[in-house]
Structures are given as structure tokens and as C-alpha cells.
N, C-alpha and C positions, 0 to 999 in steps of 0.2 A: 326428466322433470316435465311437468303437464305443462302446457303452453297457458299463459296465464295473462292474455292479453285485456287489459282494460276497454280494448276499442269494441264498439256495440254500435249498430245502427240502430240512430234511434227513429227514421224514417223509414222503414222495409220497402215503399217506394222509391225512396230516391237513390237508393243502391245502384238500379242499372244507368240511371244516369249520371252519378259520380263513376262509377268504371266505364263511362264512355267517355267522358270527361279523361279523364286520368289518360286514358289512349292517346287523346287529341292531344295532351299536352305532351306523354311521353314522344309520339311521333314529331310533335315541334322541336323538341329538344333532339332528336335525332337517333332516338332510340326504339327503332321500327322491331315492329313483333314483339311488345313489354308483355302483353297479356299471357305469350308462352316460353317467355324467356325465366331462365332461372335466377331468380331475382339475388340468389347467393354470391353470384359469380360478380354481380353489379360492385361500382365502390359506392362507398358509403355517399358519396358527395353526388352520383347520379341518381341514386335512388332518392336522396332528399333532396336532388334540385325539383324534381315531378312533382313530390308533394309541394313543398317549398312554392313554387308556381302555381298550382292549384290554390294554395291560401292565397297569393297573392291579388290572382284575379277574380277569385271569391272578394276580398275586401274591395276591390275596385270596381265589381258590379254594385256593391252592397253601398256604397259611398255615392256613386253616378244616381242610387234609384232614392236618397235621402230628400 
């Protein structure tokens, strides 16, 4: 089955600074080398704590700059 992913960047700029972003957070969390690790092997609950985080301090920039 074709990969049928809805996610689209809709910034082409801001691509490499959310993958660095995501790094910084994956390494906070304690999950050194995310960029070449196989994200299959991850459980489900580490793989969405990174995103999970990233939303989070996404809304708490976004709230501090109101």
C-alpha cells in the first residue's frame, strides 16, 4: 500500500529548523542519534513523547509572545 501520509510542509523553510528542533528535543528526552535511529524499533509512547514536546513548547512560545 502507497504511503498515504497527510503531513505536507507547508513552510519549505522551516523544515530544517523543525528537524533541528525535534533533535534538541529527542536528545532532551534521552534519545541520542533519533535522526539515524530506526524509528520502528521506538515504542509508540517515545516516539510521541518528541512530538508531544515539540507541540508543547510550540504553544508556550506562541502564548509567552501574545
Amino acid at each position: 500500500m502507497a504511503n498515504r501520509s497527510s503531513n505536507r510542509v507547508l513552510v519549505p523553510e522551516a523544515k530544517h529548523g523543525l528537524n533541528q528542533f525535534k533533535m534538541e528535543v529527542a536528545t532532551e528526552l534521552g534519545l541520542s542519534n533519533y535522526d539515524s535511529m530506526d524509528k520502528g524499533n521506538l515504542t509508540s509512547r517515545q516516539n510521541g513523547s518528541v512530538g508531544g514536546e515539540m507541540v508543547k513548547r510550540m504553544v508556550e512560545a506562541y502564548q509567552r509572545n501574545l
